[in-house]
DSSP file (Angstrom, degrees, kcal/mol; ACC not computed):
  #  RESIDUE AA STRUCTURE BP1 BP2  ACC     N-H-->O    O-->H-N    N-H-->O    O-->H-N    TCO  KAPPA ALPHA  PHI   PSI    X-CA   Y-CA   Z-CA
    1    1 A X     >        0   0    0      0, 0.0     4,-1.8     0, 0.0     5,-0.1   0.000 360.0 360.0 360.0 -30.0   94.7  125.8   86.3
    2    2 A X  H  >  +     0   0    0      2,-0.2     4,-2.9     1,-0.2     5,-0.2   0.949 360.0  49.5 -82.8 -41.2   92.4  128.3   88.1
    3    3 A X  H  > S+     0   0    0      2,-0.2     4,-3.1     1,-0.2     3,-0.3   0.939 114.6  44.0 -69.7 -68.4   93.5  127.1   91.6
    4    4 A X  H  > S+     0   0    0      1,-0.2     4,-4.0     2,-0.2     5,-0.5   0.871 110.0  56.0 -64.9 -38.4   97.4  127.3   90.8
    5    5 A X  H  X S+     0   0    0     -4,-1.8     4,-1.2     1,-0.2    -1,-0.2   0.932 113.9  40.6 -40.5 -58.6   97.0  130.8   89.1
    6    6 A X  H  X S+     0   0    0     -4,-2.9     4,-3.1    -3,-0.3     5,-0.4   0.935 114.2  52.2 -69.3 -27.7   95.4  132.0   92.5
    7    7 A X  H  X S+     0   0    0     -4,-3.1     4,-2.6    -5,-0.2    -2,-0.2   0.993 117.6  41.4 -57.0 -43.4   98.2  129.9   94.8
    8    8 A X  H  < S+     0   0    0     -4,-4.0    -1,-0.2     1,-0.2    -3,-0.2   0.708 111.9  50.3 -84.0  -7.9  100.9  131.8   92.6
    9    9 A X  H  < S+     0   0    0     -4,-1.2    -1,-0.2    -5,-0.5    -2,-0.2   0.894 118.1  47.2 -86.5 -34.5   99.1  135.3   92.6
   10   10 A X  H  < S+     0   0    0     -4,-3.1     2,-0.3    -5,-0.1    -2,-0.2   0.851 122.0  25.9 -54.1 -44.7   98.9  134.6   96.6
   11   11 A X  S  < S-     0   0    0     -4,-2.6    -1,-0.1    -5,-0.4    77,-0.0  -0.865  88.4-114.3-127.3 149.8  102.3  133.6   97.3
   12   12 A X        -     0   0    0     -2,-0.3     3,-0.2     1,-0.1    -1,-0.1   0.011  32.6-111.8 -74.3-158.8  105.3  134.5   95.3
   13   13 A X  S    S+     0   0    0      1,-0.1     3,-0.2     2,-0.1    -1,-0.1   0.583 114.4  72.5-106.5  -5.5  107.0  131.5   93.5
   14   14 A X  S    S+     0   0    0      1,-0.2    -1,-0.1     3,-0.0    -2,-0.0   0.340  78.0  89.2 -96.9 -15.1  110.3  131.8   95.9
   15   15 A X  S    S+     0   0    0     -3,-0.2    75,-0.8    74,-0.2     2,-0.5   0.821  84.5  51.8 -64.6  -9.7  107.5  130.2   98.6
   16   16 A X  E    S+a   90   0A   0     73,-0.2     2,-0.4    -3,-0.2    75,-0.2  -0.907  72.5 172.5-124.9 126.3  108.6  126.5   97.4
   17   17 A X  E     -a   91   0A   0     73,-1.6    75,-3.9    -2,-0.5    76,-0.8  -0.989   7.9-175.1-131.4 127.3  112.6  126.0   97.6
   18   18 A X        +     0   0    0     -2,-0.4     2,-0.2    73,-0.3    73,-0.0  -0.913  20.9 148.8-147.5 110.2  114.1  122.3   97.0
   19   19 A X        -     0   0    0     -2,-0.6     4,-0.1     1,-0.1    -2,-0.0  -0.848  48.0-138.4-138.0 165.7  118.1  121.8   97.5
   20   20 A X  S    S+     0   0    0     -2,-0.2    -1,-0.1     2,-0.1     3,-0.1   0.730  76.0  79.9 -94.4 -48.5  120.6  119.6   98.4
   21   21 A X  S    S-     0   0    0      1,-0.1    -2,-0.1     0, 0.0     0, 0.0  -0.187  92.8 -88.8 -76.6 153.9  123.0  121.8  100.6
   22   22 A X        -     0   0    0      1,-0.1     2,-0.5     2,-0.0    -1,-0.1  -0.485  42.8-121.2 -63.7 134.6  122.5  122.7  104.0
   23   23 A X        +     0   0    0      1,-0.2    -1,-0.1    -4,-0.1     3,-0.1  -0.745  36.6 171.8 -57.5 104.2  120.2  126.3  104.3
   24   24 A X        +     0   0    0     -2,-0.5     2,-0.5     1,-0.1    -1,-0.2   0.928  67.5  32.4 -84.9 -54.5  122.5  128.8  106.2
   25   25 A X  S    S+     0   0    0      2,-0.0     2,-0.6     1,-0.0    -1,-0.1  -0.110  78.3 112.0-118.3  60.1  120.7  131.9  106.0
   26   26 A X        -     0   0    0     -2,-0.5    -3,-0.1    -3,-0.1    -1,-0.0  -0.985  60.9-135.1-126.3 112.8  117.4  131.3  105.9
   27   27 A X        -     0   0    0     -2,-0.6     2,-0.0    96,-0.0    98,-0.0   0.067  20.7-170.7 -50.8 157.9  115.6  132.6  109.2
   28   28 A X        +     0   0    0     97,-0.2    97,-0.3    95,-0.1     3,-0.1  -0.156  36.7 165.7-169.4 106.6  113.1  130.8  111.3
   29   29 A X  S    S+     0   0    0     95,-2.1    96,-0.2     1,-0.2     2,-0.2   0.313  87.0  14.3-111.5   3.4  110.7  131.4  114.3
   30   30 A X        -     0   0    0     94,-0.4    94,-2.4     2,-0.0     2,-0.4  -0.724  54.2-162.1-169.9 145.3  108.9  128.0  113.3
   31   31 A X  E     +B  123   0A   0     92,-0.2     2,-0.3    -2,-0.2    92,-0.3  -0.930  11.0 178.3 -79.0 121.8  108.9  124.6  111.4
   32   32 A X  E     -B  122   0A   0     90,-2.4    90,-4.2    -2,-0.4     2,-0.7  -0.995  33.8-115.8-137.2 153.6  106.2  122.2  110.6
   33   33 A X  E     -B  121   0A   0     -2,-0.3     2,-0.4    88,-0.2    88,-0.2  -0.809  31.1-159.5 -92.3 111.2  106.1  119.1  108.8
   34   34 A X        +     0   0    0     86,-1.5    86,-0.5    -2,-0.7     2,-0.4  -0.753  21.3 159.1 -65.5  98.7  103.8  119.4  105.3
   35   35 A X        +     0   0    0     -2,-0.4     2,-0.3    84,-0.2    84,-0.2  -0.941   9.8 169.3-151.6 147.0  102.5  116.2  103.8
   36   36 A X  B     -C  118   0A   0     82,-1.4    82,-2.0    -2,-0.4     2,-0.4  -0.955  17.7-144.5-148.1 140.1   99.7  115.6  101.4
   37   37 A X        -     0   0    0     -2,-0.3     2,-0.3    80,-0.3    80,-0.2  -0.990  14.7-176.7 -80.8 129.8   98.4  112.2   99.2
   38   38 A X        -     0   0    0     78,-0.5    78,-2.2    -2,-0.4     2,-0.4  -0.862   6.9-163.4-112.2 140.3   96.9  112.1   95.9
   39   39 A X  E     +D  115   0A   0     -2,-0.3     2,-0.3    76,-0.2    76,-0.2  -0.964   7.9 178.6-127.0 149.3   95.7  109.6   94.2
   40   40 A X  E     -D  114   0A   0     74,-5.1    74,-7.2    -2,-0.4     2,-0.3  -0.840   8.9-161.7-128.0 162.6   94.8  109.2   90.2
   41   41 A X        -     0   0    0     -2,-0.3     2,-0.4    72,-0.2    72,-0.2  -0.871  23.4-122.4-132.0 165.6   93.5  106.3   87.9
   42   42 A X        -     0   0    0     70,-0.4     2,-0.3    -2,-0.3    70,-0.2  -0.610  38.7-117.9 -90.5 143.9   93.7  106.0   83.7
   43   43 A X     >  -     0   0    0     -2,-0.4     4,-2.0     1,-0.1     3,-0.5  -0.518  32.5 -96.6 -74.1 166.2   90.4  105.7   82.7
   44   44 A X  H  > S+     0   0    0     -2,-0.3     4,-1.4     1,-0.2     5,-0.5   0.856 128.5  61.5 -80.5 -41.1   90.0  102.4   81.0
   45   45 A X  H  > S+     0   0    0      2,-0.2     4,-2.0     1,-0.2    -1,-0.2   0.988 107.5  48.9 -47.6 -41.1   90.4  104.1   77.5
   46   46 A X  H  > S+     0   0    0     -3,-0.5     4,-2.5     1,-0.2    -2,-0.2   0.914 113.1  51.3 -80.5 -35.4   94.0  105.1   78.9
   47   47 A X  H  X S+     0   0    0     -4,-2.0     4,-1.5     2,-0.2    -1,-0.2   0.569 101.6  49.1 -64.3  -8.8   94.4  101.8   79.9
   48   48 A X  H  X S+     0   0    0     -4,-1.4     4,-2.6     2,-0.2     5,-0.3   0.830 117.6  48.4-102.3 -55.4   93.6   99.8   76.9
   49   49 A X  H  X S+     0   0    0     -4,-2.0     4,-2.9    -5,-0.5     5,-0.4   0.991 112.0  50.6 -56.4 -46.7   96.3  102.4   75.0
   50   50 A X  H  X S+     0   0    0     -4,-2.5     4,-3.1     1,-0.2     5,-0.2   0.955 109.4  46.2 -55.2 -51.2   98.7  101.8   77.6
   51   51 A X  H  < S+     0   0    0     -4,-1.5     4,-0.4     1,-0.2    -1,-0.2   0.935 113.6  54.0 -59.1 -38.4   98.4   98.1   77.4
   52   52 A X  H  X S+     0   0    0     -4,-2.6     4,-1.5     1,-0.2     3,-0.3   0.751 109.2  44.8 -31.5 -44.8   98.7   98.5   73.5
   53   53 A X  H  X S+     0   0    0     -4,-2.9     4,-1.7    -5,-0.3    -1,-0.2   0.755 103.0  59.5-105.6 -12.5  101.8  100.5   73.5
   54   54 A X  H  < S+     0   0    0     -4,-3.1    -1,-0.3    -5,-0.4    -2,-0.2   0.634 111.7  52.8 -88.2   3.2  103.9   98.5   76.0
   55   55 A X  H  4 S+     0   0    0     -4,-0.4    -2,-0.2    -3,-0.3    -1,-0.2   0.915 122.3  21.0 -64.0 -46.1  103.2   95.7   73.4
   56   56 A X  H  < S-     0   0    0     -4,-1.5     2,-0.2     1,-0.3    -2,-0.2   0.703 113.3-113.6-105.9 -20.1  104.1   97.0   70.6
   57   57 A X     <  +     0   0    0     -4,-1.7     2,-0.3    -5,-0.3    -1,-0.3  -0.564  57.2 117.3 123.8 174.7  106.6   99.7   72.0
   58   58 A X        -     0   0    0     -2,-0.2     2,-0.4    -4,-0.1    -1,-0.1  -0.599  65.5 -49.5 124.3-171.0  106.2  103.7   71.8
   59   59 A X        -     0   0    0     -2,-0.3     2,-0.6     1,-0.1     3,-0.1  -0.807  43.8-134.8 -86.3 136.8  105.8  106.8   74.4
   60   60 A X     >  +     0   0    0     -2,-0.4     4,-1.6     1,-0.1     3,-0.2  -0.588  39.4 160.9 -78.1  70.6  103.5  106.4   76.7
   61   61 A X  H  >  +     0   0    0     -2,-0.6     4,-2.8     2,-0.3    -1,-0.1   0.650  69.8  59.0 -49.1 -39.8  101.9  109.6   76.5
   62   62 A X  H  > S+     0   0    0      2,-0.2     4,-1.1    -3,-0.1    -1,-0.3   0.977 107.5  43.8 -55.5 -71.8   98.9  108.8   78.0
   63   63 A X  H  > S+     0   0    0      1,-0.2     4,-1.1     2,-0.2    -2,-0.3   0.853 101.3  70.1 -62.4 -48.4  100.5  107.6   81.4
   64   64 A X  H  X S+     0   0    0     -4,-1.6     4,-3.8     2,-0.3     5,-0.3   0.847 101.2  52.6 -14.9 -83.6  102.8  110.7   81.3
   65   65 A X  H >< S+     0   0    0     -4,-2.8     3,-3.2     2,-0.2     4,-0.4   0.580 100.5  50.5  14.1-112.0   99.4  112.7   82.1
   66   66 A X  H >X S+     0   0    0     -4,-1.1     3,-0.9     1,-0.3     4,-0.6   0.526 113.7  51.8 -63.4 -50.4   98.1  111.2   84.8
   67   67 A X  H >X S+     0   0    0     -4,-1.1     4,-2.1     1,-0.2     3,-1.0   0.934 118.9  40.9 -31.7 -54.9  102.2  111.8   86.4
   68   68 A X  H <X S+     0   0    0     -4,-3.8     4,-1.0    -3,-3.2    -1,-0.2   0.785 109.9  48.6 -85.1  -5.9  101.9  115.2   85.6
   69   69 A X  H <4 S+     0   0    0     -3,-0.9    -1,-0.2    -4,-0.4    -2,-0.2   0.442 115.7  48.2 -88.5  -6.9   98.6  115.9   86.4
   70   70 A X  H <X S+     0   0    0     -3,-1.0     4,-1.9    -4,-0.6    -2,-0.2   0.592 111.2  56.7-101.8 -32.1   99.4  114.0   90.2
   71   71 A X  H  X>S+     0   0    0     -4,-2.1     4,-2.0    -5,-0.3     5,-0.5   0.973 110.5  39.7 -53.2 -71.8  102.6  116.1   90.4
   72   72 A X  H  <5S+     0   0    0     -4,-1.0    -1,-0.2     1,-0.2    -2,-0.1   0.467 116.0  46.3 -65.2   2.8  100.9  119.2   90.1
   73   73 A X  H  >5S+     0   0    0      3,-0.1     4,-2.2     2,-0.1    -1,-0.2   0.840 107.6  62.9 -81.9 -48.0   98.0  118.4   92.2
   74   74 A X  H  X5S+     0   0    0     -4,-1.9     4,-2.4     1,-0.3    -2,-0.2   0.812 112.8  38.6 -15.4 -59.6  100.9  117.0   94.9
   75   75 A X  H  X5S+     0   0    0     -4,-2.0     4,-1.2     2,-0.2    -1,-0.3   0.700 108.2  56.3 -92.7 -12.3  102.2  120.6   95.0
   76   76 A X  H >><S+     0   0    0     -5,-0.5     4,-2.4     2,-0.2     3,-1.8   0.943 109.7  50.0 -72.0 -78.2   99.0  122.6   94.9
   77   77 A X  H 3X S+     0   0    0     -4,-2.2     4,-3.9     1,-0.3    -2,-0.2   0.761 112.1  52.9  -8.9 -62.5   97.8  120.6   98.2
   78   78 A X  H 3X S+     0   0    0     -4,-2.4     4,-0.5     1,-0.3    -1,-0.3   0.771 111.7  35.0 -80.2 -19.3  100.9  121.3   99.6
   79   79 A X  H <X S+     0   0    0     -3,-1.8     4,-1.3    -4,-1.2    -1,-0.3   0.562 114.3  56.0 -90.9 -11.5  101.3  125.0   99.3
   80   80 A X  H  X S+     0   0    0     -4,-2.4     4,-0.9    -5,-0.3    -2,-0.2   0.850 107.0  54.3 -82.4 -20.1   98.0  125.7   99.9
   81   81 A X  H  < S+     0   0    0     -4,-3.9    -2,-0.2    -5,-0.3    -3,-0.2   0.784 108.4  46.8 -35.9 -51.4   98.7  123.6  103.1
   82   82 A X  H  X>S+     0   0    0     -4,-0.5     5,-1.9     2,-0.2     4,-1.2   0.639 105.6  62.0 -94.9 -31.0  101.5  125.9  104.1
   83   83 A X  H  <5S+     0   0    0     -4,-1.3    -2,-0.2     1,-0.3    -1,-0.2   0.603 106.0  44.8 -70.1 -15.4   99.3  128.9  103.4
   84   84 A X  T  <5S+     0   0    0     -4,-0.9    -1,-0.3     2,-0.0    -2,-0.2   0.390 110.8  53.7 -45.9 -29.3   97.0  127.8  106.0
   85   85 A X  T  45S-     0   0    0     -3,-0.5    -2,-0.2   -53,-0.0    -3,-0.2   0.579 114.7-113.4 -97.9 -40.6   99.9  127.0  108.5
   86   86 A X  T  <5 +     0   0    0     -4,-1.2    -3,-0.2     1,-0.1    -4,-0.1   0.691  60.0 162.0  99.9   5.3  101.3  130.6  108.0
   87   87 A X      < -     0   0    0     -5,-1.9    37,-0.3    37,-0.1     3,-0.1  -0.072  28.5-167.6 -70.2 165.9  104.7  129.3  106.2
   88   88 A X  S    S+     0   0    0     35,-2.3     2,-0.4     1,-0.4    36,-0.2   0.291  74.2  18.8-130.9 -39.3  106.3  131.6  104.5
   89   89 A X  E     - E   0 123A   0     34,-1.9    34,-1.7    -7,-0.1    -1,-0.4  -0.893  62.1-154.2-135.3 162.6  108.8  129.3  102.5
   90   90 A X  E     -aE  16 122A   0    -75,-0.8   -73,-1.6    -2,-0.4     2,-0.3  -0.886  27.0-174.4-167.7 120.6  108.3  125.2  101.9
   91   91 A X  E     +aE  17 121A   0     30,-2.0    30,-1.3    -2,-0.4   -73,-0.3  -0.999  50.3  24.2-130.2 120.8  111.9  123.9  101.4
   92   92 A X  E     -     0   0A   0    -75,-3.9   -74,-0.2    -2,-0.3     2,-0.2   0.947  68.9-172.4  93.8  33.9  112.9  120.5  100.6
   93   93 A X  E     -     0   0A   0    -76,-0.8     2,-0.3    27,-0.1    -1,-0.2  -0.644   5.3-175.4 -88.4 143.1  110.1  119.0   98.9
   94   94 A X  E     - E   0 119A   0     25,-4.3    25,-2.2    -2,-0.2     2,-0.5  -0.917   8.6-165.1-127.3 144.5  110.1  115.2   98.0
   95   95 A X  E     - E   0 118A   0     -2,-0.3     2,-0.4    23,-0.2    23,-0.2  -0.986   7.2-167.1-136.5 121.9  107.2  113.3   95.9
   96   96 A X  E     - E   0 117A   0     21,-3.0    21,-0.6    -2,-0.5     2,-0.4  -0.809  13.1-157.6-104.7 142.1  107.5  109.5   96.2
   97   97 A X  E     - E   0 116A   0     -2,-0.4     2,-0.3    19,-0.2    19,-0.2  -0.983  13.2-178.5-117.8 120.9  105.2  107.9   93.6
   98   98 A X  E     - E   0 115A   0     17,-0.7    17,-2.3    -2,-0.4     2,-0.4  -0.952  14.0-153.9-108.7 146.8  103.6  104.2   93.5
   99   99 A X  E     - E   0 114A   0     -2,-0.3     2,-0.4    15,-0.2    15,-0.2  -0.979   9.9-172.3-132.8 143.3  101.7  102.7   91.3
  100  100 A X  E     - E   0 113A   0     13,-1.4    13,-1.8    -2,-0.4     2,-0.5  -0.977   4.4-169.9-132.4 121.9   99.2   99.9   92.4
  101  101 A X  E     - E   0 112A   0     -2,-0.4     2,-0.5    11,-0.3    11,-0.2  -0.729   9.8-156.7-108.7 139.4   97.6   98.1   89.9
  102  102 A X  E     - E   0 111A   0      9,-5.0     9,-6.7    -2,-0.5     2,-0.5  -0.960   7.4-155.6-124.4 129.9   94.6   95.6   91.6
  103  103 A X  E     - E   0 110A   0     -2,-0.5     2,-0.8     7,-0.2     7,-0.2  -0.972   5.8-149.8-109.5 117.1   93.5   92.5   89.3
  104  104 A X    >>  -     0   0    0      5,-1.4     4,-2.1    -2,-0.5     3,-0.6  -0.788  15.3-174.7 -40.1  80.0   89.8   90.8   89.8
  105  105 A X  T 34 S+     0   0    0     -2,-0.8    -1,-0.1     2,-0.2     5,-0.0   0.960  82.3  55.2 -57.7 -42.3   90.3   86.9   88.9
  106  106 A X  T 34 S+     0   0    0      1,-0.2    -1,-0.2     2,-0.1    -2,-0.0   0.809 127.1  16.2 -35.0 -39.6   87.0   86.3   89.2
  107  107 A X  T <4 S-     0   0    0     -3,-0.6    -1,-0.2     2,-0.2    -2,-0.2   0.345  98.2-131.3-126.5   2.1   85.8   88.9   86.8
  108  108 A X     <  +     0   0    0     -4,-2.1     2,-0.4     1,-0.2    -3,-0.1   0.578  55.1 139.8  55.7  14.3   89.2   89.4   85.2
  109  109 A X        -     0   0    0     -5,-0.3    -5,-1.4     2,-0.0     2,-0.3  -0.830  32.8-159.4 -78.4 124.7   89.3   93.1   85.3
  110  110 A X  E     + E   0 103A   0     -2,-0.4     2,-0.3    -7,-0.2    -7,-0.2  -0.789  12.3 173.1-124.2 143.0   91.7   95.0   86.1
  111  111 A X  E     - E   0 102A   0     -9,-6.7    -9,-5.0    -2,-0.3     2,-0.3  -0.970   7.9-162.2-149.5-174.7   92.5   98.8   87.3
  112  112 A X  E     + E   0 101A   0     -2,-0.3   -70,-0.4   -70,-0.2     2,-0.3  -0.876   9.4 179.9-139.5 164.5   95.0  100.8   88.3
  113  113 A X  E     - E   0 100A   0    -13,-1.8   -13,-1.4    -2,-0.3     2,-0.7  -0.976  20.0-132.9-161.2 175.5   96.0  104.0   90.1
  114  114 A X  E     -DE  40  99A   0    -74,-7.2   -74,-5.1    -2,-0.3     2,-0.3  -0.957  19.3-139.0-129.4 130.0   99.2  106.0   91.0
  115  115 A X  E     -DE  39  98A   0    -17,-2.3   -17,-0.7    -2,-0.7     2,-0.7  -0.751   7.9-161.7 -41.2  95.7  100.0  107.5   94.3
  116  116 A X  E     - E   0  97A   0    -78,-2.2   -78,-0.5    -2,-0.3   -19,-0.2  -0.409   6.6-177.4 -99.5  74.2  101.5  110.7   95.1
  117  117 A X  E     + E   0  96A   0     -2,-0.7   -21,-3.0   -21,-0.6     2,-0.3  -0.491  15.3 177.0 -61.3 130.3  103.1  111.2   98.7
  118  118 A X  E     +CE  36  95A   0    -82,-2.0   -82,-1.4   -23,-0.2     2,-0.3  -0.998   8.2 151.0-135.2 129.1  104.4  114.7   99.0
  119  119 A X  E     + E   0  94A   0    -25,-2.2   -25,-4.3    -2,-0.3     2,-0.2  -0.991   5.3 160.3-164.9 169.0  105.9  116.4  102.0
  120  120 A X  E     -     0   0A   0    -86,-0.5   -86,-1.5    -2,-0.3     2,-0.4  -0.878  44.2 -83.3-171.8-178.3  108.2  118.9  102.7
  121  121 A X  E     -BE  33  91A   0    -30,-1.3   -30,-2.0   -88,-0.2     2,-0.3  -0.970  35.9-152.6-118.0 126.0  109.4  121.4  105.8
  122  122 A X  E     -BE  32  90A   0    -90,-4.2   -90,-2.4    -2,-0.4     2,-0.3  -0.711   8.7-153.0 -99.8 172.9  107.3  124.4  106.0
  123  123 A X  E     -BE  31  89A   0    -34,-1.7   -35,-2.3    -2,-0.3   -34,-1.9  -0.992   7.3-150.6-152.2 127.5  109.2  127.1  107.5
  124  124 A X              0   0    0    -94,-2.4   -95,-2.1    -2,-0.3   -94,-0.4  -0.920 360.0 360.0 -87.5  84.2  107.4  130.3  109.6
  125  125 A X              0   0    0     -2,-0.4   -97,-0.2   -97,-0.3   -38,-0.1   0.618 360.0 360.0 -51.4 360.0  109.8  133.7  109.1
């Protein structure tokens, strides 16, 4: 919280811009490509609910977290990225997510974690 408070007291909120239609009038005296990875795990407490509720049914609240807490790292990384680069605007941001669960047979343990690839075009006025 303290980290996004200072990114958005640094930079206005107009520094991150994400469209489908082509940007006409938006200036530019440089480009660079922005990319960051995250990764997060449940604790085994999150896991043991999680496995619980896709039995029996319900929200997974739990796993919901750990997605929004990987978004919002995803995009801190990356404008504090572009504030280091000298960007002015970050347009066109994409966050691809996987989640890779690894099983032990031997010891029959299991864990998990989710993957955040983030990139975007930072753009130099």
């Amino acid at each position: 919280m303290v980290r996004e408070k200072t990114i958005n007291d640094r930079y206005s909120r107009d520094l991150l811009v994400t469209t489908s239609r082509k940007i006409t009038t938006l200036d530019a005296s440089q480009t660079t490509l922005l990319h960051t990875s995250v990764v997060f795990g449940p604790s085994w407490g999150q896991m043991f609910l999680m496995a619980w509720k896709s039995i029996f049914g319900g929200s997974l609240a739990s796993y919901q977290h750990i997605l929004e807490m990987g978004r919002r790292e995803a995009i801190l990384r990356l404008m504090e990225q572009a504030g280091h680069r000298g960007c002015t605007s970050i347009v066109n941001l994409r966050i691809e997510t996987s989640v890779v669960i690894l099983s032990k047979n031997s010891t029959k343990s299991k864990s998990a974690s989710v993957e955040f690839l983030a990139y975007a075009t930072g753009i130099t006025a």
